[in-house]
DRENNULO-266572 format. One record per residue (C-alpha): x, y, z; residue number from 1; chain. Coordinates in pm, whole numbers. Each point is the difference from the previous one (the first is absolute). Layout:
% DRENNULO-266572
<<X; Y; Z>; NUM; "A">
...
% end
This chain:
% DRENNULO-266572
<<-3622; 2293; 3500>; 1; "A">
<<-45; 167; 325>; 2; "A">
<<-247; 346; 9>; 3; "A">
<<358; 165; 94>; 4; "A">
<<155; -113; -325>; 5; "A">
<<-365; 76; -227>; 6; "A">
<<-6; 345; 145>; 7; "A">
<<369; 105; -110>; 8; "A">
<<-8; -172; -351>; 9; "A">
<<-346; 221; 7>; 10; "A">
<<208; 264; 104>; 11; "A">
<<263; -8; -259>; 12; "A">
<<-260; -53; -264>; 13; "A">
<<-167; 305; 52>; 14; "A">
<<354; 185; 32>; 15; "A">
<<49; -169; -376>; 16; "A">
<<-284; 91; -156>; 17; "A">
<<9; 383; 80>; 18; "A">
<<363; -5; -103>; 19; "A">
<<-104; -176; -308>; 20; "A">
<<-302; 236; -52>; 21; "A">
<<282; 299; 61>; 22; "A">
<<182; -134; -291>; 23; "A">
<<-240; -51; -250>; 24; "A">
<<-87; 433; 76>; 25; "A">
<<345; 41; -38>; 26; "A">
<<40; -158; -307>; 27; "A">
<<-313; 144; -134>; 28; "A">
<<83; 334; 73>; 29; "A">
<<375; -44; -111>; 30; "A">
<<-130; -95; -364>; 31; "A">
<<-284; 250; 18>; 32; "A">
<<255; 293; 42>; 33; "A">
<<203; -107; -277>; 34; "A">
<<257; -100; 226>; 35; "A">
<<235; -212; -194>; 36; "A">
<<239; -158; 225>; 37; "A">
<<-35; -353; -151>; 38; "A">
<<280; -128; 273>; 39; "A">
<<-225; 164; 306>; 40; "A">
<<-296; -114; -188>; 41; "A">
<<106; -402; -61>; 42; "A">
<<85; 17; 374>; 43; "A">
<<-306; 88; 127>; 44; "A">
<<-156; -275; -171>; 45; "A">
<<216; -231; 96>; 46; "A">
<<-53; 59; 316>; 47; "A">
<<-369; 33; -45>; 48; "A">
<<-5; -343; -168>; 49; "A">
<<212; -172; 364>; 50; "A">
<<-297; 147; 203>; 51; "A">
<<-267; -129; -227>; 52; "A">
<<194; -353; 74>; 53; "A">
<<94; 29; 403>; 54; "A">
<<-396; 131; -6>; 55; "A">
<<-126; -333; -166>; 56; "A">
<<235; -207; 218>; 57; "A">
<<-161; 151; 313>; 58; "A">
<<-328; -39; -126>; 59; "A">
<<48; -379; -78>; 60; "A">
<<131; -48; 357>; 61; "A">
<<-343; 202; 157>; 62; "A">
<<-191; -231; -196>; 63; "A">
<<-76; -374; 158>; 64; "A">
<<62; -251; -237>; 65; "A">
<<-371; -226; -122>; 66; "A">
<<17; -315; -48>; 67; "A">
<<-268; -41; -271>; 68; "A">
% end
């Protein structure tokens, strides 16, 4: 992997993790203010949940594989 292609999967990992960090407050706050849109609600997981997983993806391809 070239420092090119490192720095914009670093990139997009940070860009993931504020948007999943936006969601979770989101979320929160939805359920906190009684807001009971299940159908908004289960979305915003949902979406929440294919961040955690692009996030852990990205993370795996930063990381150099050792050979034990």
């Amino acid at each position: 992997m070239t420092d090119a292609e490192e720095e914009a999967l670093r990139a997009t990992l940070a860009k993931l993790s504020e948007e999943h960090r936006d969601l979770d407050t989101a979320i929160t706050a939805m359920i906190d203010s009684g807001v009971r849109d299940q159908l908004q609600l289960s979305r915003l997981k949902k979406r929440k949940l294919q961040l955690k997983d692009q996030i852990a993806r990205i993370e795996d391809a930063l990381l150099p594989d050792i050979i034990a």
